[in-house]
DOPA-7183 format. One record per residue: residue number from 1; chain; x, y, z of N, C-alpha, C in turn. Coordinates in Angstrom, 2 decimals. Example, Ala and Ser with C-alpha at 12.3 -4.5 7.8 and 13.67 -1.06 7.14 Angstrom:
<vokols>
1;A;13.19;-5.69;7.80;12.30;-4.50;7.80;13.20;-3.30;7.80
2;A;12.85;-2.25;7.08;13.67;-1.06;7.14;12.90;0.03;7.87
</vokols>
This chain:
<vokols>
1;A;-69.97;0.75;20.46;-69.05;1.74;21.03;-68.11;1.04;21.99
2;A;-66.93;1.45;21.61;-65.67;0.80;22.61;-66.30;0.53;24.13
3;A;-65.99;1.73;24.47;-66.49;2.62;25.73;-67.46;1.63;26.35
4;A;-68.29;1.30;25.84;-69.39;0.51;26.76;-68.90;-1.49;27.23
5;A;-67.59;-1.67;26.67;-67.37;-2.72;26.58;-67.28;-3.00;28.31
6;A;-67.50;-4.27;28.72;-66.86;-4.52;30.47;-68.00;-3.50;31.55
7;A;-68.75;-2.81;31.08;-69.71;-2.04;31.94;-70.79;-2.53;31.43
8;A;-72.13;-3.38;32.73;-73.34;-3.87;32.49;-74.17;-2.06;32.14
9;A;-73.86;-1.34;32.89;-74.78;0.16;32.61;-74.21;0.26;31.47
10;A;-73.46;0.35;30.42;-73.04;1.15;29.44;-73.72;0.59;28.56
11;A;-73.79;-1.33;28.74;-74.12;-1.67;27.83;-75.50;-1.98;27.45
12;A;-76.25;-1.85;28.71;-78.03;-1.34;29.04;-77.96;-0.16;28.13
13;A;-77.38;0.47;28.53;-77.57;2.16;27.94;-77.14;2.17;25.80
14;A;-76.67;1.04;25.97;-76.13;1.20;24.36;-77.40;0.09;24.06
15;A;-78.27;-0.75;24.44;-78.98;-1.56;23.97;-80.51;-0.51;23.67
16;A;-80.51;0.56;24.84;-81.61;0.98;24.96;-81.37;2.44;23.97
17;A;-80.45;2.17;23.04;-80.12;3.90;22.43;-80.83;3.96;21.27
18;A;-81.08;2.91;20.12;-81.78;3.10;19.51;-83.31;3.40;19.57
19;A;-84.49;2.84;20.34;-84.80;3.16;20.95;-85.24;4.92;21.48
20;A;-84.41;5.11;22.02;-84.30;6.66;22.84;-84.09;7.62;21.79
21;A;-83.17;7.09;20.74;-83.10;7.87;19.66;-84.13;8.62;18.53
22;A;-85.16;7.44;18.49;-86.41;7.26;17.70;-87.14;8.16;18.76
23;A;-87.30;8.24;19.99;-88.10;8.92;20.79;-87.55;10.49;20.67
24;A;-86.39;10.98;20.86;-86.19;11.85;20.88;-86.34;12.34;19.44
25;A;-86.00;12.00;18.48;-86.29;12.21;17.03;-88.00;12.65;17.15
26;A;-88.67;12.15;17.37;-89.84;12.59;17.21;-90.71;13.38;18.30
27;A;-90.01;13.65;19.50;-90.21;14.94;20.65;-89.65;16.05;20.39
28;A;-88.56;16.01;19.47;-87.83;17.46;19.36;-87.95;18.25;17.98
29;A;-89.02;16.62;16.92;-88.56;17.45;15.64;-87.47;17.45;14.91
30;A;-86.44;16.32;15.00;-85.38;16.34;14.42;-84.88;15.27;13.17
31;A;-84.44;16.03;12.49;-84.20;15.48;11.03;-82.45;14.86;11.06
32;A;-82.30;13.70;11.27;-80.99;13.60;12.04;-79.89;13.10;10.98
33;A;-78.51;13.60;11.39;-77.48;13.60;10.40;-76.42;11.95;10.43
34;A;-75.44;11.71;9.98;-74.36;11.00;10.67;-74.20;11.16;11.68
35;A;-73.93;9.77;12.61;-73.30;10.25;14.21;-71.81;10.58;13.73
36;A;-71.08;11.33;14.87;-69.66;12.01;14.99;-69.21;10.57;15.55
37;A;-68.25;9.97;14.80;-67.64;8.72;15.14;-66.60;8.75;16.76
38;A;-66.06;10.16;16.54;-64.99;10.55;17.85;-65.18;10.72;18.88
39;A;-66.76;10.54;18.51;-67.31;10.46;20.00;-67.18;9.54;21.11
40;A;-65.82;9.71;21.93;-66.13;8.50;22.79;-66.78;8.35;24.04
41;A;-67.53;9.03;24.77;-68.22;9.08;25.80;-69.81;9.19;25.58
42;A;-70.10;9.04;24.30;-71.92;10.19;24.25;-72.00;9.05;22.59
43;A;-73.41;9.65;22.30;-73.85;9.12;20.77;-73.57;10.66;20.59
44;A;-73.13;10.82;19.38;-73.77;12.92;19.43;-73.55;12.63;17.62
45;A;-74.99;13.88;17.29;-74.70;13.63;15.95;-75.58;15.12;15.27
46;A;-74.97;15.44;14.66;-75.68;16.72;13.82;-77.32;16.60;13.46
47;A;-78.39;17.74;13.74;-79.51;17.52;13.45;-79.92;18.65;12.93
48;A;-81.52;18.98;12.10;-82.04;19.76;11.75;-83.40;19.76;12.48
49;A;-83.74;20.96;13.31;-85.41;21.07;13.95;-86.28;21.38;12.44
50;A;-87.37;21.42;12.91;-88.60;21.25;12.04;-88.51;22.92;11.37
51;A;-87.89;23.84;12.60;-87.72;24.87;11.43;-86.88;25.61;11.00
52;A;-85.50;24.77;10.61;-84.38;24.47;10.34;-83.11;24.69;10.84
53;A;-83.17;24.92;12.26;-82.44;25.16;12.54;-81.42;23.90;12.69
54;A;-80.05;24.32;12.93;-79.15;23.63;13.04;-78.83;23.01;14.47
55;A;-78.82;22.19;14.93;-78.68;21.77;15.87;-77.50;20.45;16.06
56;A;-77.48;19.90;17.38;-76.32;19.23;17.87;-77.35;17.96;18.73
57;A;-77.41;17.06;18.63;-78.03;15.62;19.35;-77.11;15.25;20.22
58;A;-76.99;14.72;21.74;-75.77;14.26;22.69;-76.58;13.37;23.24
59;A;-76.23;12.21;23.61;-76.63;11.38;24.71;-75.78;11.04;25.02
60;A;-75.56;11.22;26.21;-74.36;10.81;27.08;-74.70;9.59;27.50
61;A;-73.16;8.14;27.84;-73.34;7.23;28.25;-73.33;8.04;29.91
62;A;-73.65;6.64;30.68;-73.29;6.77;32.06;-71.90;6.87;32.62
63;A;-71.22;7.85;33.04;-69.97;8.09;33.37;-70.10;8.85;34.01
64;A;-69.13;8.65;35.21;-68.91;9.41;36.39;-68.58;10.49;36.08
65;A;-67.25;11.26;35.27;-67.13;12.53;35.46;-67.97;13.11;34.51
66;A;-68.75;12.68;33.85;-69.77;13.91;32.90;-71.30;13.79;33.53
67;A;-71.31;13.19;34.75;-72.77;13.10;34.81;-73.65;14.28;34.87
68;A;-73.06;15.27;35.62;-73.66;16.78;35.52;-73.08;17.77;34.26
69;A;-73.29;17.12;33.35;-72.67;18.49;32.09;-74.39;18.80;32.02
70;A;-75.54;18.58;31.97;-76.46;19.18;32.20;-76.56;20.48;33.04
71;A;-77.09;20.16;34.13;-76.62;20.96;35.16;-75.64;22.18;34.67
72;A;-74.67;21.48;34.40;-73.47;22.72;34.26;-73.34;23.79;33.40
73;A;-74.12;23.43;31.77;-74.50;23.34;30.77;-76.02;24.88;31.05
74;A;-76.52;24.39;31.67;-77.67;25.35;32.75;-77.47;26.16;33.31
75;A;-76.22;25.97;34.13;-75.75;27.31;35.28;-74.15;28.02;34.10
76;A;-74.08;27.76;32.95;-72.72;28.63;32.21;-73.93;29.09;31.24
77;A;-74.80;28.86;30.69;-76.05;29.16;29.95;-75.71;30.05;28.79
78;A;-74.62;29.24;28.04;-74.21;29.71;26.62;-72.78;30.56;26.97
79;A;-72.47;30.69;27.95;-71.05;31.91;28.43;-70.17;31.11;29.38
80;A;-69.35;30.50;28.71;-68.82;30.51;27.34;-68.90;28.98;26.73
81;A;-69.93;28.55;26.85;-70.08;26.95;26.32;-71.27;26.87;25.26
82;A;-71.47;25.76;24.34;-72.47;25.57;23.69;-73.61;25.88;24.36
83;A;-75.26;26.18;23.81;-75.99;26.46;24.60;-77.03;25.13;24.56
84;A;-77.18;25.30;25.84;-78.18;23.77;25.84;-80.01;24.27;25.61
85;A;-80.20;23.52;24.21;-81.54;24.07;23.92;-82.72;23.22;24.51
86;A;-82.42;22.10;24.80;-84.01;21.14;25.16;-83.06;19.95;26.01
87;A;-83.25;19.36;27.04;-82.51;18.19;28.02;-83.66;17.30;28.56
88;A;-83.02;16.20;28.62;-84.43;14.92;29.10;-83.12;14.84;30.48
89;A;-82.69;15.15;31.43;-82.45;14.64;32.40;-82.17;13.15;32.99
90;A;-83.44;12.36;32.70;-83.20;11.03;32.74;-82.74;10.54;31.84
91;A;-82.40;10.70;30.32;-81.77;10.04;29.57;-80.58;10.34;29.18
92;A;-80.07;11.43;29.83;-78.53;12.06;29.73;-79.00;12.73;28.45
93;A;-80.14;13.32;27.78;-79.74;13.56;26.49;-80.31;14.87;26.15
94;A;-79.36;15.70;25.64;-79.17;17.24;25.21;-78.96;17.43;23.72
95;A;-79.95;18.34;23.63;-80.31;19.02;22.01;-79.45;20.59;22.61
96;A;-78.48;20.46;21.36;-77.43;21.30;21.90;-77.23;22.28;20.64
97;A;-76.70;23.65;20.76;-76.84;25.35;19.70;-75.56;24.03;18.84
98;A;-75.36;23.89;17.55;-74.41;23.77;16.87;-73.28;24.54;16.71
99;A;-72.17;24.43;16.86;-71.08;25.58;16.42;-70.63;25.09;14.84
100;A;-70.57;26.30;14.36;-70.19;26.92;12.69;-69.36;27.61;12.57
101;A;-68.22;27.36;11.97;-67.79;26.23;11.07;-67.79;25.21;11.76
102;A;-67.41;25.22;13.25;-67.32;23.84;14.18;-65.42;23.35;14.34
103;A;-64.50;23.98;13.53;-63.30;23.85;13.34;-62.32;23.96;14.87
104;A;-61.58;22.70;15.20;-61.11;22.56;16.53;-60.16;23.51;16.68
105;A;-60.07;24.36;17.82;-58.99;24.68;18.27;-57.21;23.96;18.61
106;A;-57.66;22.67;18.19;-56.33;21.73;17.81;-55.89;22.17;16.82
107;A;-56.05;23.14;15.77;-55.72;23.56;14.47;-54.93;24.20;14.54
108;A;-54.90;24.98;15.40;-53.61;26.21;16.22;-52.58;26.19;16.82
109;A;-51.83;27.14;16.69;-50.68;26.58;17.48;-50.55;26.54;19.07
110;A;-50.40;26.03;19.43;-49.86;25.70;21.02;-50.39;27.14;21.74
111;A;-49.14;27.90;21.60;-49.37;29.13;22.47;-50.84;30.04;22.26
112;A;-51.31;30.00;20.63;-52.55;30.92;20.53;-53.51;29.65;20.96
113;A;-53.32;28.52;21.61;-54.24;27.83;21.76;-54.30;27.89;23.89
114;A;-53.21;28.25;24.24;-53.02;28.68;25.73;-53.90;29.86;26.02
115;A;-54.00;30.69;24.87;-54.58;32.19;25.37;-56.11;32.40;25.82
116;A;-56.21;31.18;24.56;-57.97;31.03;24.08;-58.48;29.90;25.35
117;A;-57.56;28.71;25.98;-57.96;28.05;26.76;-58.61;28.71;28.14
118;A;-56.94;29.49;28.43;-57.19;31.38;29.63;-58.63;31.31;29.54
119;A;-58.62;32.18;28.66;-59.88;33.23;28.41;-61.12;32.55;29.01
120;A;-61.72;31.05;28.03;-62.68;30.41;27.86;-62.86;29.66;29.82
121;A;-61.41;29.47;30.42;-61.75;28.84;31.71;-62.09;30.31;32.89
122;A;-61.39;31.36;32.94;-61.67;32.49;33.39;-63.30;32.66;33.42
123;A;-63.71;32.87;32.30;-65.51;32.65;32.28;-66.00;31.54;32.92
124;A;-65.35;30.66;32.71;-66.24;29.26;33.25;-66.51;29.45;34.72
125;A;-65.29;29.87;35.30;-65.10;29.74;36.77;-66.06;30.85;37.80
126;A;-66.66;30.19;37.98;-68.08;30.85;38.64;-68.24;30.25;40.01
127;A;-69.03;30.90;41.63;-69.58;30.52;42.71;-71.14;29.75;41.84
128;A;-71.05;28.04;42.06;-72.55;27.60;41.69;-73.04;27.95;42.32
129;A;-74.96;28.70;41.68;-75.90;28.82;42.52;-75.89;27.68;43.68
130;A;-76.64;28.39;44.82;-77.10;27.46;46.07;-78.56;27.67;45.98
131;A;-79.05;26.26;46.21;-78.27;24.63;46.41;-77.67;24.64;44.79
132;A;-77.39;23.52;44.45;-76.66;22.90;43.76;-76.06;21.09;43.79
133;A;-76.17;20.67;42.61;-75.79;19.23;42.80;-74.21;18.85;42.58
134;A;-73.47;19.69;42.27;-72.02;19.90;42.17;-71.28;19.33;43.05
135;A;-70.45;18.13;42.63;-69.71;17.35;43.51;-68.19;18.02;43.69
136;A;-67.52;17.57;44.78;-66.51;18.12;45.21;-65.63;17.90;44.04
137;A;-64.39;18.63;44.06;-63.44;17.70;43.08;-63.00;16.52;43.75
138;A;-63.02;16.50;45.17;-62.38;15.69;46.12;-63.33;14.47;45.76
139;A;-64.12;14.30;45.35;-65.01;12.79;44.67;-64.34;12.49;43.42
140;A;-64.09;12.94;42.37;-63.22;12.80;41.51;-61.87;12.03;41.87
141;A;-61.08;12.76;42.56;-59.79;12.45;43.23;-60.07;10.70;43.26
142;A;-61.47;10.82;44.30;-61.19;9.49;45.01;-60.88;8.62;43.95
143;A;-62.40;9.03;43.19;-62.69;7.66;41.91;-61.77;7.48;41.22
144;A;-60.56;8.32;40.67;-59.65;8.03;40.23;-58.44;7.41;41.05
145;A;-58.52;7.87;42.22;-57.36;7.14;43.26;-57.89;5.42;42.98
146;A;-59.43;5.34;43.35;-59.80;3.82;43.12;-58.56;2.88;42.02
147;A;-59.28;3.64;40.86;-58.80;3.08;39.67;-57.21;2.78;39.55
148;A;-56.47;4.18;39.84;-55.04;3.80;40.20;-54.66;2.74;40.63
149;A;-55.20;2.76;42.17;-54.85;1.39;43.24;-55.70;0.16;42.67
150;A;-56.33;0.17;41.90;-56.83;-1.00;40.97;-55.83;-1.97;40.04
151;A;-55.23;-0.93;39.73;-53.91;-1.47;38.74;-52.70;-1.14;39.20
152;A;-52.74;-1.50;40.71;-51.29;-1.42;41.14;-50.29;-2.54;40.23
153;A;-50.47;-3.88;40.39;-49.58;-4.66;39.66;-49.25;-4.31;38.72
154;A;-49.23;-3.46;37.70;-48.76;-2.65;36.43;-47.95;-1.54;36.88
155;A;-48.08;-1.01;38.08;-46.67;0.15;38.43;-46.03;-0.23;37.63
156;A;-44.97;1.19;37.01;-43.47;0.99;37.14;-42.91;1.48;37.91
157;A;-43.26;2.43;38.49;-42.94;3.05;39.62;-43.55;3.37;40.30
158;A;-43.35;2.29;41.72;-44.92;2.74;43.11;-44.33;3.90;43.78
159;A;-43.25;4.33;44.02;-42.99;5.58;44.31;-43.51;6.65;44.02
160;A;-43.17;6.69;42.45;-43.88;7.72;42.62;-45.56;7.86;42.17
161;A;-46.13;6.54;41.88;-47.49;6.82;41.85;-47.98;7.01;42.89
162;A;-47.03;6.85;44.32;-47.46;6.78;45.47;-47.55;8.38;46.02
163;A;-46.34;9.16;45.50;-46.04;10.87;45.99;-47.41;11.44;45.34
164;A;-47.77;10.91;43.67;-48.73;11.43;43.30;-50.04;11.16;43.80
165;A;-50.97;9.77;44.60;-51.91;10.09;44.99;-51.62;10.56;46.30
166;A;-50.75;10.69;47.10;-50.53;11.86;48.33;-51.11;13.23;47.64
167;A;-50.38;13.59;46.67;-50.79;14.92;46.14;-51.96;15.22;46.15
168;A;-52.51;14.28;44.99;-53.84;14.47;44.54;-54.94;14.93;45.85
169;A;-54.72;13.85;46.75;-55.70;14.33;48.24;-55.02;15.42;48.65
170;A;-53.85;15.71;49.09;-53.72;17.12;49.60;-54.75;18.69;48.99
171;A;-54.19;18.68;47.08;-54.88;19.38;46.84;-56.34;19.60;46.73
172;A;-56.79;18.38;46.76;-58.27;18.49;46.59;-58.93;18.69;47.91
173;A;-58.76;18.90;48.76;-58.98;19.68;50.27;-59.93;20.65;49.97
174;A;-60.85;20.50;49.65;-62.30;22.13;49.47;-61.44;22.86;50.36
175;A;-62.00;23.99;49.58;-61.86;25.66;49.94;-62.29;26.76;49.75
176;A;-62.90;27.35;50.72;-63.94;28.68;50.37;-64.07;29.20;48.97
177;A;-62.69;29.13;48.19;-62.78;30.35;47.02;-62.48;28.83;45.59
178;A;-63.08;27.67;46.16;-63.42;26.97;44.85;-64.65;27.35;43.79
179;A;-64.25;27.13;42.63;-65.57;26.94;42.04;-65.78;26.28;41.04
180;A;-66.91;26.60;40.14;-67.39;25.58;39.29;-65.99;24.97;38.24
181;A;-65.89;24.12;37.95;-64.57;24.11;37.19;-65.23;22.93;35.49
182;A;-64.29;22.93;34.97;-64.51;22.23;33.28;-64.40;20.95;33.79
183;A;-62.97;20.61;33.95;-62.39;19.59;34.37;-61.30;19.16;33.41
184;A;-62.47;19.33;31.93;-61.92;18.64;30.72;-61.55;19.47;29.14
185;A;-60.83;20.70;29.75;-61.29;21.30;28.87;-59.84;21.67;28.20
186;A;-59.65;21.16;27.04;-58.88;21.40;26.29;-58.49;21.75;24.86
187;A;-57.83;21.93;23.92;-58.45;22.10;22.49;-59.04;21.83;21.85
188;A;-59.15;20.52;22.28;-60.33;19.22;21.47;-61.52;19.58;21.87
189;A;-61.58;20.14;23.19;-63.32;20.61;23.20;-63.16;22.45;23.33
190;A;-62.73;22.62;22.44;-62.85;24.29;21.95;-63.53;23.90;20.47
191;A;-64.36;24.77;20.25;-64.71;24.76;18.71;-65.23;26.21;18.34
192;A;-64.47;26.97;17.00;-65.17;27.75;16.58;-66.38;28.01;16.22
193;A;-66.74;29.08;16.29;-68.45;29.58;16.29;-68.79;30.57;15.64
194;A;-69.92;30.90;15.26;-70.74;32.31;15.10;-71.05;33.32;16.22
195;A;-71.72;32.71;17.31;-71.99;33.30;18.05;-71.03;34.31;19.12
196;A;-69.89;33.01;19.62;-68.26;33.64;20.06;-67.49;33.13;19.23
197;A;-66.36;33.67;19.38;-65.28;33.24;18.18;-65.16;31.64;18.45
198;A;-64.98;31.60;19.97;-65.12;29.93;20.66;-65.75;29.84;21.45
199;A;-66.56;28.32;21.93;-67.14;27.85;22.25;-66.38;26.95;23.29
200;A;-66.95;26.46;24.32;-66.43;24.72;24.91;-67.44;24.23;25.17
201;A;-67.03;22.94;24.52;-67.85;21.67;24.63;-67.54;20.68;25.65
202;A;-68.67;19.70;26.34;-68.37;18.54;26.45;-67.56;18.82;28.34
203;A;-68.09;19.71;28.71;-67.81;20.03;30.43;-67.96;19.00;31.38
204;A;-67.30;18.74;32.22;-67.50;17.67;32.91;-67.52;18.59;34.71
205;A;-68.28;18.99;35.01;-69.01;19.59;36.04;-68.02;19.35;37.35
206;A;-67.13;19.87;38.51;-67.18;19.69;39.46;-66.67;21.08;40.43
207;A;-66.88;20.90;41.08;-65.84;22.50;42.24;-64.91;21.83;42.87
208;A;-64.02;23.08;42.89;-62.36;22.92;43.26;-61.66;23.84;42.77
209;A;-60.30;23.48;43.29;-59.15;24.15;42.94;-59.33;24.61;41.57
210;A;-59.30;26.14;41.01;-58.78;26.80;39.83;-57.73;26.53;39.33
211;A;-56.75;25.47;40.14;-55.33;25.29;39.47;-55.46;23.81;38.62
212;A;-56.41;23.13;38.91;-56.73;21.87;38.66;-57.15;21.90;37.01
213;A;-58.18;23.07;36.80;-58.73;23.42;35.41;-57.09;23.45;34.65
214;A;-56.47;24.23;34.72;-55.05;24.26;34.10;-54.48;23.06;33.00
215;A;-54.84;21.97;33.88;-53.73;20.65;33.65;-54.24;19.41;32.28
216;A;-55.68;19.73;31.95;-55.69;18.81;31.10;-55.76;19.26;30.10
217;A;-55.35;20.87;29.50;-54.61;21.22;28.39;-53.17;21.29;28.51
218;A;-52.52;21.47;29.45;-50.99;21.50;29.46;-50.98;19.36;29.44
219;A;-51.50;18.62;29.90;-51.10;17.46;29.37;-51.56;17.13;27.90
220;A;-52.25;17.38;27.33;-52.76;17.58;26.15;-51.44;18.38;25.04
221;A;-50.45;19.20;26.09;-49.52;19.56;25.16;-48.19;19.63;25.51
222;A;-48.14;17.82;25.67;-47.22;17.05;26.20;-45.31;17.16;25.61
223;A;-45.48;17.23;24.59;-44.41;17.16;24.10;-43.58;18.68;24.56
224;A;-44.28;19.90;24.32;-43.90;20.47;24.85;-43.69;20.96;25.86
225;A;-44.58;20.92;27.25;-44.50;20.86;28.60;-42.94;19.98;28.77
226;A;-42.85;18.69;28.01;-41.81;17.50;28.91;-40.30;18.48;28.22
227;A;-40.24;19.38;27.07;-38.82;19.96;27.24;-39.05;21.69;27.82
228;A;-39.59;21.91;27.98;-40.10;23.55;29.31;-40.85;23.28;29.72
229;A;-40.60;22.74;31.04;-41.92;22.22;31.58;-42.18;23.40;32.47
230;A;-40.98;24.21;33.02;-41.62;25.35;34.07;-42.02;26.11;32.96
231;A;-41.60;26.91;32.08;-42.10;27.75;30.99;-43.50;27.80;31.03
232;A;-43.45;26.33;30.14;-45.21;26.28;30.05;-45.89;26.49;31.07
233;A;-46.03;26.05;32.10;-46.49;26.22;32.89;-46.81;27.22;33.53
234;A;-45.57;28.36;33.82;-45.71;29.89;33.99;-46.44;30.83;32.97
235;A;-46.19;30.07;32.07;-47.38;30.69;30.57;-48.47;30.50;30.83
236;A;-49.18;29.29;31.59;-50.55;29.19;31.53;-51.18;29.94;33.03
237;A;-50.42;29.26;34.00;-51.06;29.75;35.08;-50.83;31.64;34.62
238;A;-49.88;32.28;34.86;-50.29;33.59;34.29;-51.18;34.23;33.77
239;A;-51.70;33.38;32.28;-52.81;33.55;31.90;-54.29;33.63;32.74
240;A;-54.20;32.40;33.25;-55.13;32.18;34.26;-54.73;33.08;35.52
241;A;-54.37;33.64;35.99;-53.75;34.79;37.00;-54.00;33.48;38.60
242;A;-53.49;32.07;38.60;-53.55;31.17;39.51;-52.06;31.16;39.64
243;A;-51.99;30.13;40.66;-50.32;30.20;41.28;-49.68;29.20;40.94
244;A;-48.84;29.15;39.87;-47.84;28.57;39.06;-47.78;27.21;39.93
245;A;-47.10;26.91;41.24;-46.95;25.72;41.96;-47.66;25.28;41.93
246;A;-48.80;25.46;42.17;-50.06;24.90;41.83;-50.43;23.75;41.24
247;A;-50.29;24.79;40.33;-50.81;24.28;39.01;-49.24;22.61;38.56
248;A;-48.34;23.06;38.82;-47.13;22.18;38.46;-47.70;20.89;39.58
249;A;-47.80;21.38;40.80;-47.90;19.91;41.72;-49.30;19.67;41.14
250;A;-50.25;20.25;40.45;-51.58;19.37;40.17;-51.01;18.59;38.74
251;A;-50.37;19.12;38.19;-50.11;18.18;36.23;-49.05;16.97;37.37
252;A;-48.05;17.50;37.91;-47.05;15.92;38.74;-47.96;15.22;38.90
253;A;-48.93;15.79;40.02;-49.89;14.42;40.40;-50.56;13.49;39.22
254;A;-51.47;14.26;38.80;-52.14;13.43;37.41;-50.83;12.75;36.61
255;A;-50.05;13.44;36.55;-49.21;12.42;35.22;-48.31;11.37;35.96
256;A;-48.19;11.48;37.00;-47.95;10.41;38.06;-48.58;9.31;38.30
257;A;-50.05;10.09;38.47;-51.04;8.79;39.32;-52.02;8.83;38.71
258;A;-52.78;9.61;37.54;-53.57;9.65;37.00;-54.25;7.75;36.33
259;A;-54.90;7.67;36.45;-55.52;6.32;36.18;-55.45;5.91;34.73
260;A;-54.91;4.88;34.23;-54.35;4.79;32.76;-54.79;2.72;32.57
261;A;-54.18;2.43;31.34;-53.86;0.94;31.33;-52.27;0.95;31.14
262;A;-51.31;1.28;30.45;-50.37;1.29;30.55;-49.36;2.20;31.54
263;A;-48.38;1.76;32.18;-48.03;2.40;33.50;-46.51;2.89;33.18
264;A;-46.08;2.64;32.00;-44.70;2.89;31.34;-44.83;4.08;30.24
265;A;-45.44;5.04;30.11;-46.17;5.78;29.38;-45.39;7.05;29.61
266;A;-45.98;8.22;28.39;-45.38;9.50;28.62;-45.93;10.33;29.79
267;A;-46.94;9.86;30.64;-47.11;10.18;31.88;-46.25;10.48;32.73
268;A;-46.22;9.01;32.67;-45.02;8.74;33.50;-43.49;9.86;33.59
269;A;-43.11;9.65;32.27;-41.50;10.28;31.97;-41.83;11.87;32.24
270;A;-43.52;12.52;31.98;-43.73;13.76;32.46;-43.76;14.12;33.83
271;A;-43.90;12.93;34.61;-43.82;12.69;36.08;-42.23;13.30;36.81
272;A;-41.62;12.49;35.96;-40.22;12.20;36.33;-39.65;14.11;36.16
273;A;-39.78;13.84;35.16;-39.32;15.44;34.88;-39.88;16.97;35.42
274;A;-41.05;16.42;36.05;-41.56;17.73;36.94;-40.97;17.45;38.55
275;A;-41.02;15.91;39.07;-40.33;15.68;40.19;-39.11;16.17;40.27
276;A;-38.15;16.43;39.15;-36.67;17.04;38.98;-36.43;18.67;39.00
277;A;-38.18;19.15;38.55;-38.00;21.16;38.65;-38.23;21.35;39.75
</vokols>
């Protein structure tokens, strides 16, 4: 797996998967399929239990923003996400409800894919039980500010990667009426179902700003955001009944300063063009 290349944990964790695999195969009963190649963060692969049901295999590598999709996975408890049927905790690894047909919400068009995003983050957004292991978004922020200022020598523009991690810390400031948020939730992890018409997969756990959830489907639907960029934007936050500015200074920031390898990118030019509305 790409993913594990340059990380000593990833690549512990990819030495020790076969292994874990064979163990879990024979604790859960599972008759196991092809792995899902697109998987780039997890092994995950279609399975059958002993009494036939259909099921979903995940082992997550070690990565910072998915470390609590357990957890999270626990406290949304099928509404509106896959349902988590059996979890080893220490091994990152979740026997997960399958969705049927399983067909991405990338299939759709843009706008019926805004409505269904609404809907599915509206549910998500919940007060986590107390206690709770739920990290701020403001830990996020940082780890990605790290990475940014990691690859300063690749700027093309320190300006404005500079306005954007200003941003990023402003908004991520906790606040009484945060809550549980996706992080990552966009068409690619929508999938049709039996159970709801859609599903989301693949949550990456933190609290914060409701305007923050917004932005990694509107960058996800880049081409059109960069020629209406207020449009879109008033389309989604609406949906989401959050406050349009918001939501615009949270997509500037990320497509500004968001942590990348290339620094000349359509980020960037999405940068430029929200700094101009």
């Amino acid at each position: 797996m790409a993913a594990c290349h340059g990380s000593p944990d990833r690549a512990a964790w990819l030495e020790r998967l076969p292994r874990v695999i064979g163990e879990l195969r024979g604790r859960w009963s599972l008759t196991l399929g092809t792995p899902w190649a697109e998987a780039g963060c997890a092994w995950v692969a279609p399975a059958l239990r002993r009494d036939g049901a259909r099921v979903v295999l995940k082992l997550g590598m070690p990565h910072m923003e998915g470390a609590h999709e357990i957890e999270g996975l626990r406290v949304w408890a099928g509404e509106p996400t896959v349902r988590l049927l059996e979890a080893d905790d220490d091994l990152n690894a979740m026997l997960l409800e399958r969705c049927e047909p399983g067909t991405s919400l990338r299939d759709r068009a843009e706008p019926e894919q805004d409505a269904i995003v609404a809907g599915l983050l509206r549910c998500l957004w919940r007060t986590p039980p107390a206690p709770h292991r739920f990290r701020p978004l403001a830990m996020l922020m940082a780890h990605w500010k790290a990475e940014t200022l990691a690859g300063m020598p690749r700027w093309s523009d320190a300006g404005l990667v500079r306005a954007g991690l200003r941003i990023l810390d402003e908004l991520a400031t906790p606040a009484p009426d945060d809550v549980l948020l996706a992080t990552d939730l966009h068409a690619g992890n929508v999938l049709r179902a039996q159970r709801e018409p859609w599903l989301a997969i693949d949550p990456k756990p933190f609290v914060g700003d409701r305007a923050f959830d917004a932005t990694q489907h509107l960058l996800n639907c880049h081409a059109r955001v960069l020629a209406a960029p207020d449009a879109s934007i008033r389309r989604l936050a609406d949906l989401l009944e959050v406050d349009w500015e918001r939501v615009r200074l949270w997509l500037f920031a990320r497509a500004a300063a968001g942590p990348r390898e290339v620094w000349e990118d359509e980020g960037v030019a999405l940068a430029r063009t929200l700094g101009k509305s």
